[in-house]
Steps between C-alpha positions, in 0.01 A plus 500: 500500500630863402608739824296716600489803689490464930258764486183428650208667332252677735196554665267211413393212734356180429230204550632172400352177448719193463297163398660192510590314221150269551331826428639519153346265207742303271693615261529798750571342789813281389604849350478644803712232638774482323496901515542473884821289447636782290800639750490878319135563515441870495437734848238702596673802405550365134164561412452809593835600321346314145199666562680872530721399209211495296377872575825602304449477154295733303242393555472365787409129487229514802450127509726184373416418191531136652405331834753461770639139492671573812353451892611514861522161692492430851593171658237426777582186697661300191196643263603740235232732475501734236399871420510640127557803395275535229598855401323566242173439606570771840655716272166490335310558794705765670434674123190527618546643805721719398214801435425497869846622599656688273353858349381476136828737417707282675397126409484669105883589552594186582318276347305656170126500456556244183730282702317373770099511231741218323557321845175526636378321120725243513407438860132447386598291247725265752226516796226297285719270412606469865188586726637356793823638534673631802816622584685319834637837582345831622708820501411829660761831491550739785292260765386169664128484453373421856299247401844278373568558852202304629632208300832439727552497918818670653643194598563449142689809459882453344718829535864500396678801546735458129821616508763625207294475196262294653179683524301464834199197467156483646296271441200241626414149345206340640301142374193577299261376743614690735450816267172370430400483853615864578351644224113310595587609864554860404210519318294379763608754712471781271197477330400452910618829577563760254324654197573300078816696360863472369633215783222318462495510137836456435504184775234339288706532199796374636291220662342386150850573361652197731211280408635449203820321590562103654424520851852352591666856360713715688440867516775792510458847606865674365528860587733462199645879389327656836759424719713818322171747563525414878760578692715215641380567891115518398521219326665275721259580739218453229236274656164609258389089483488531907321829479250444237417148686504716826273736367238293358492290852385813671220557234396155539503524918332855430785717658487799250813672666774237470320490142607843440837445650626237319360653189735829609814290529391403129446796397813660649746245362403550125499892547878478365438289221138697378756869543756346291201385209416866485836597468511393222 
């Protein structure tokens, strides 16, 4: 495999899924096999880098022309569970998303009007062919949506400081059923006790989201990029699983004031990360 630069790109974290190889049907899953034997399989940086490579020319190339062949792997307990990448389908997705966060000025700059109109077609065209598609990765810049919190417990929780050009790490990996059950729990409890809206929406999605996978999967919640838009102390002492789990406990025992509190720490924590998105 060709060098490639230590840099690691920021500020995105991520949602993984990683299925074992069961999960998979054949050909795919003797693919997938002999893929996780492969002793240079890509990083997670290396995606990210292809991805930004393609931005370059002129123009831009939004989305890979072709999928990702490529995928994360995990050994759990002698079972190699695995996690593509399948970029082109996100990059697809996040297309879409793309009006939501960017002004029109902006997202025309860098990425033209007849750009992404010819990736949104041949999107169209791809999705009826594949109507059940779904990626085993969910990205989102600047932020850990609360409800991926809800997914993972604090005991869970990997920090490692980094060191050199080793970039901090932290991390959870939980099994699926576990995620499953926290998700159902949450639910419960918040329907129970506060008005429809954004957490409970966006815990539903995630919830149907995990449906969707073999129920012997593991999850991974990667703050990925994030660790370089908090600063090393804060996140050390990052503990938002154990506070958003704290937080709906109170709800569910009706004590409104730890609630609020734990929602504060929350709230305080990301203040750095939400200054530095408007920044820039």
């Amino acid at each position: 495999m060709p060098k490639v630069s230590s840099v690691v790109v920021p500020y995105a974290a991520y949602l993984r899924v990683y299925e074992p190889l069961a999960a998979f049907p054949e050909p795919e899953r003797t693919r997938w096999a002999r893929y996780a034997r492969r002793p240079d399989r890509p990083s997670y940086q290396d995606e990210l880098r292809r991805s930004l490579a393609d931005l370059l020319p002129t123009p831009p190339i939004p989305v890979p022309v072709h999928e990702s062949s490529d995928a994360f792997v995990l050994d759990v307990d002698g079972v190699v569970c695995v996690c593509p990448w399948r970029t082109r389908l996100r990059g697809w997705q996040a297309l879409g998303e793309l009006a939501e966060e960017l002004p029109a000025s902006v997202l025309d700059a860098v990425l033209p009007p007849l750009v992404r109109h010819q990736a949104a077609q041949d999107y169209e065209r791809w999705l009826a062919r594949n109507p059940d598609a779904r990626p085993w990765i969910r990205t989102a810049t600047w932020q850990v949506p609360l409800n991926w919190f809800v997914l993972v417990s604090d005991e869970e929780r990997r920090y490692e400081k980094g060191s050199g050009e080793v970039p901090p790490m932290l991390r959870y990996r939980t099994p699926m059923v576990q995620a499953r059950r926290r998700v159902a729990r949450a639910l419960r409890t918040l329907r129970d006790t506060i008005e429809e809206g954004p957490l409970i929406d966006g815990l539903v999605d995630v919830g149907r989201w995990l449906e969707e996978f073999h129920p012997r999967s593991l999850v991974e919640l990667d703050y990925g990029g994030l660790v370089h838009a908090l600063p090393a102390g804060e996140l050390e002492g990052d503990h938002s699983a154990a506070d958003v789990a704290d937080g709906i406990e109170a709800l569910r025992r009706g004590d409104g004031m730890a609630a609020g509190e734990a929602y504060g720490r929350l709230v305080e924590r990301w203040r750095a990360v939400r200054d530095r998105r408007s920044a820039n």
